[in-house]
C-alpha positions as CSV (number, residue, x, y, z in Angstrom):
1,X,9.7,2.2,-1.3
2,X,8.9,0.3,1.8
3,X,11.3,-0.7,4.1
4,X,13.9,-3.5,2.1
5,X,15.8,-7.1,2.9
6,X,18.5,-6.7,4.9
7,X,17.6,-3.0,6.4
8,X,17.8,-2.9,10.4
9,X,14.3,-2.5,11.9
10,X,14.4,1.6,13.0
11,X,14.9,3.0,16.2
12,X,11.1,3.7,17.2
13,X,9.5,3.4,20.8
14,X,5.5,3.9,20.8
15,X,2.8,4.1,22.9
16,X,0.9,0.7,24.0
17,X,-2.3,1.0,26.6
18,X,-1.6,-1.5,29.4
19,X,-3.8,-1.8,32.9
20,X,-1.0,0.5,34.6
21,X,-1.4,3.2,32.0
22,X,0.4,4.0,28.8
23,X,3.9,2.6,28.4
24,X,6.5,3.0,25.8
25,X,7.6,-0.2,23.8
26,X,10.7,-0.1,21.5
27,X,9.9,-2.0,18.1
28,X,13.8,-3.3,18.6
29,X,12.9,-5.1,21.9
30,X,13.3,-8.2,20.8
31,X,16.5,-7.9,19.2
32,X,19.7,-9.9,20.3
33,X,16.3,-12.5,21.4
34,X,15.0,-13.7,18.7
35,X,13.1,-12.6,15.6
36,X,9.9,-9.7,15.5
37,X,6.7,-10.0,13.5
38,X,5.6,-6.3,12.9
39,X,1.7,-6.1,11.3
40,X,0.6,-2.7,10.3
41,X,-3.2,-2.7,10.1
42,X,-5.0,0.3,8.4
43,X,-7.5,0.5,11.1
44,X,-8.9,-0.6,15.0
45,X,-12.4,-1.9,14.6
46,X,-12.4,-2.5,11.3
47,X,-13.8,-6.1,9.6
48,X,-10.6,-7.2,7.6
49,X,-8.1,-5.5,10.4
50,X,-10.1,-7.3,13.4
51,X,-10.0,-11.1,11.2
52,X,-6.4,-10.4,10.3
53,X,-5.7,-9.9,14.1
54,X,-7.9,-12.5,16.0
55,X,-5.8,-14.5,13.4
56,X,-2.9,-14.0,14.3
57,X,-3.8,-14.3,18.1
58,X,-4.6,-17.7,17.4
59,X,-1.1,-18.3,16.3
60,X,0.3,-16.3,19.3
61,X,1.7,-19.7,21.0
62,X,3.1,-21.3,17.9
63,X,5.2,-17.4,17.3
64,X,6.1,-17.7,21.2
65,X,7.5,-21.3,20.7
66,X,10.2,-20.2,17.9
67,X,10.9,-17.2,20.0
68,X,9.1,-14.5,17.6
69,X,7.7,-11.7,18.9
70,X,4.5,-9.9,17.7
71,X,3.8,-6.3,17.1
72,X,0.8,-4.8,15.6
73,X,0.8,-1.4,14.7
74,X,-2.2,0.8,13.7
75,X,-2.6,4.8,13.6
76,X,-5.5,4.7,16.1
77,X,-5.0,5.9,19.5
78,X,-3.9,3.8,22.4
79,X,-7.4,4.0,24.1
80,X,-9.0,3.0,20.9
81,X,-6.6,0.0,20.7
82,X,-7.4,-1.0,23.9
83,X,-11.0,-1.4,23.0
84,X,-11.3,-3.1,19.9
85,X,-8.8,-5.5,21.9
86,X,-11.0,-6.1,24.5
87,X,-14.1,-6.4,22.5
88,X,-12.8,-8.6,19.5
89,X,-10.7,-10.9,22.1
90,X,-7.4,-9.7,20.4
91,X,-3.8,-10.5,22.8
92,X,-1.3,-9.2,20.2
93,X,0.6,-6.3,21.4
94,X,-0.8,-3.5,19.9
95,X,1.7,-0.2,19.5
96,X,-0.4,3.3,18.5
97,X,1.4,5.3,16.0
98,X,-1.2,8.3,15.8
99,X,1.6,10.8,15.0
100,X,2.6,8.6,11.6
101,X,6.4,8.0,12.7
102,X,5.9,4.4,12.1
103,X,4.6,4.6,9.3
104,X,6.9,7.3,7.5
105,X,9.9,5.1,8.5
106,X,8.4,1.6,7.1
107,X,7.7,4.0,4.7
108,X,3.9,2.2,4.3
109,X,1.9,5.4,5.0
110,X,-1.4,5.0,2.4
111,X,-1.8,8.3,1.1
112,X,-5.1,7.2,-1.0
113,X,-8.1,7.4,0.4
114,X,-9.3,4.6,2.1
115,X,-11.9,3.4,1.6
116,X,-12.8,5.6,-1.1
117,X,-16.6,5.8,0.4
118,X,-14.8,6.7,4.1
119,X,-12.3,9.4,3.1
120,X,-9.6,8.6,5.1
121,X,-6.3,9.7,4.4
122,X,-3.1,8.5,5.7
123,X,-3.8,5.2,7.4
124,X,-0.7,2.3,7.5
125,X,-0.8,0.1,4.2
126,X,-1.5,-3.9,5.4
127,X,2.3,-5.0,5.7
128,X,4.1,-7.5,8.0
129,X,7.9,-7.2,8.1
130,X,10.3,-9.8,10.2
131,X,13.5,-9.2,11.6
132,X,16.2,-11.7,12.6
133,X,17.5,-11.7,15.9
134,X,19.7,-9.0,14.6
135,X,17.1,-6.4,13.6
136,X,17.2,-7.0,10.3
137,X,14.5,-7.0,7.8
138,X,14.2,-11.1,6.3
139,X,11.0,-10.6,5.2
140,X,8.6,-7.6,3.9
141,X,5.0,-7.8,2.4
142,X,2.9,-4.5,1.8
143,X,-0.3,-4.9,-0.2
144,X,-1.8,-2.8,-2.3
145,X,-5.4,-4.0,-2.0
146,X,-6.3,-3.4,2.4
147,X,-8.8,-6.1,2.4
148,X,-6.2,-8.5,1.3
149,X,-4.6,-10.6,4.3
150,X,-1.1,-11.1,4.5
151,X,0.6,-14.4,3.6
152,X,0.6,-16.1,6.6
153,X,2.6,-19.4,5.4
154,X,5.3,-16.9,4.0
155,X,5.4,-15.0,7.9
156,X,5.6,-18.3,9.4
157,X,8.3,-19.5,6.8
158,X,10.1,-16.4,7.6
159,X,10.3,-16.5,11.3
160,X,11.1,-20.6,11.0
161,X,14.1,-19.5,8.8
């Protein structure tokens, strides 16, 4: 059962690839600020993860201006984030969780094989969760399906709240 209403975001610092190197970002830095937007995304490169994020880049401002801050979260390396970034024009911050601790403690690890034709195992299930200024969870959305998008007018709804 995924992370529930009401739960405080955990206590997790990953890895995020900047210019000066790799630095460690706490998914609770926004707290006492204002509210997070955390978007796991099954994969870096990929067609639906790539829309879903230049997406959500292109709401960046309108996040910034209610004092939300954004996290996406894949299991691909750092270096590998860092790329598709750069090639697909995407400004979110993008945390690496290649050793699965994000995932285990959202508890949105996909243990199918996905997709079945690839057969990989153990990617993040497309979620978005927002906490309140007080790192706790308001809103939660996992999907089942990974090519389905997340419902944006609920995130926005959410952080608005």
């Amino acid at each position: 059962m995924p992370l529930k209403l009401g739960q405080p975001l955990p206590e997790i610092t990953l890895k995020q690839k900047t210019d000066s190197g790799l630095v460690d970002v706490s998914l609770r830095r926004n707290v006492g600020k204002g509210k997070t937007v955390i978007l796991f995304v099954p994969l870096a490169f990929s067609v639906v993860c790539t829309e879903e994020l230049c997406k959500v880049t292109g709401l960046l401002d309108e996040y910034k201006k209610l004092g939300a801050d954004v996290i996406a979260i894949s299991v691909d390396s750092p270096f590998a984030q860092e790329a598709w970034a750069k090639q697909a024009g995407i400004s979110v911050t993008l945390l690496s969780d290649f050793n699965r601790v994000a995932v285990k403690a959202f508890k949105v690890k996909d243990t199918r094989v996905i997709p079945e034709k690839y057969n990989l195992l153990n990617v993040a299930k497309r979620s978005v969760f927002v906490a309140d200024k007080n790192g706790l969870v308001v809103h939660s959305e996992v999907k089942r399906d990974p090519a389905s998008m997340p419902n944006f007018a609920k995130i926005k709804k959410a952080v608005e709240a």
